[in-house]
C-alpha positions as CSV (number, residue, x, y, z in Angstrom):
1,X,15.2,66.5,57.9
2,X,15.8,68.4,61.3
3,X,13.3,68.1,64.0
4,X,13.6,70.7,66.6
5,X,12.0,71.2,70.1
6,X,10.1,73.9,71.7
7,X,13.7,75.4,73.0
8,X,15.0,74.9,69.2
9,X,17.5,72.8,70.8
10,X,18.7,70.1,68.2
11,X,17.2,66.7,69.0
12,X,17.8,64.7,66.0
13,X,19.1,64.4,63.0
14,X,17.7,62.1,60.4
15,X,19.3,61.2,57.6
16,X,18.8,58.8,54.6
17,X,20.8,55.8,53.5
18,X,22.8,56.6,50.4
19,X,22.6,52.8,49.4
20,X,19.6,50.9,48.9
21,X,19.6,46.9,48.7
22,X,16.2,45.4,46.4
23,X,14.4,44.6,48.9
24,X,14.5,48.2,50.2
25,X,13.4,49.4,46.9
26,X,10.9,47.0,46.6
27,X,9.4,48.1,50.1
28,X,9.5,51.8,49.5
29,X,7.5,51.7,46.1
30,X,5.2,48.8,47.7
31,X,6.4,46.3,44.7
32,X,7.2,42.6,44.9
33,X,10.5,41.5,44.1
34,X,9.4,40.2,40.9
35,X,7.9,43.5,39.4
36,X,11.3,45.2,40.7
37,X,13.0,42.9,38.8
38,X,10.4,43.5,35.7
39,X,10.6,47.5,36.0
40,X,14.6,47.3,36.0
41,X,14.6,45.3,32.5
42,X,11.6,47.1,30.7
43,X,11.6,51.0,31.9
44,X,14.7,52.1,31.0
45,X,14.4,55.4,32.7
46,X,14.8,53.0,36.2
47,X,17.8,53.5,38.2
48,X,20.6,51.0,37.5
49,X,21.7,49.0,40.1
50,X,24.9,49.7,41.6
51,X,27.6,46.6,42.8
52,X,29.5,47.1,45.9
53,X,32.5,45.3,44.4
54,X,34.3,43.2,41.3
55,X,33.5,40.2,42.3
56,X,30.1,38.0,40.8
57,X,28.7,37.9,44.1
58,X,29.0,41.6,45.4
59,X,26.2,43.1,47.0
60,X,23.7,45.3,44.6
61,X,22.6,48.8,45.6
62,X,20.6,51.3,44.0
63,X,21.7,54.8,45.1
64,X,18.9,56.7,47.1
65,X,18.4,59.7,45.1
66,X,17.9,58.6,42.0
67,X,15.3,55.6,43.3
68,X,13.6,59.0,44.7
69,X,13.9,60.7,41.5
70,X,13.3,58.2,39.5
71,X,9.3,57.9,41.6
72,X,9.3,61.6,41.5
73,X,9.2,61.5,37.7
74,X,6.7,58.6,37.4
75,X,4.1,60.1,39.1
76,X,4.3,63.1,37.2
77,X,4.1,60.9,34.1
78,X,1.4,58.9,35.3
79,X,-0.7,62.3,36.6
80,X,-0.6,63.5,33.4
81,X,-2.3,61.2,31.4
């Protein structure tokens, strides 16, 4: 998103993370931890999570875009009932 001025000077540039960490997620759909956790093993259409190395204790990320496309095709589910 670019935000301009009156003199359509550039003030700002905003761009979004690429990686997401749970609690993140969690925060942007206004979920618990718990129900992220739930949503991740039972609605298979949920973005996987993405690990930020080999090792057992690397960070998890999701990826932005799908976490936004992923929302963007629920509530179009959930409208059309």
């Amino acid at each position: 998103m670019l935000l301009n001025n009156e003199n359509n000077n550039l003030n700002h540039v905003w761009v979004p993370k690429f990686r997401l960490t749970a609690k993140e997620v969690s925060s942007m759909l206004g979920i618990c931890r718990d129900k992220l956790n739930r949503l991740q093993k039972e609605d298979k259409s949920f973005p996987k999570a993405l690990k930020s190395g080999i090792n057992r204790q690397s960070a998890v990320y999701f990826d932005y875009l799908e976490v936004m496309n992923w929302y963007e095709n629920w509530k179009n589910k959930v409208r059309s009932y």
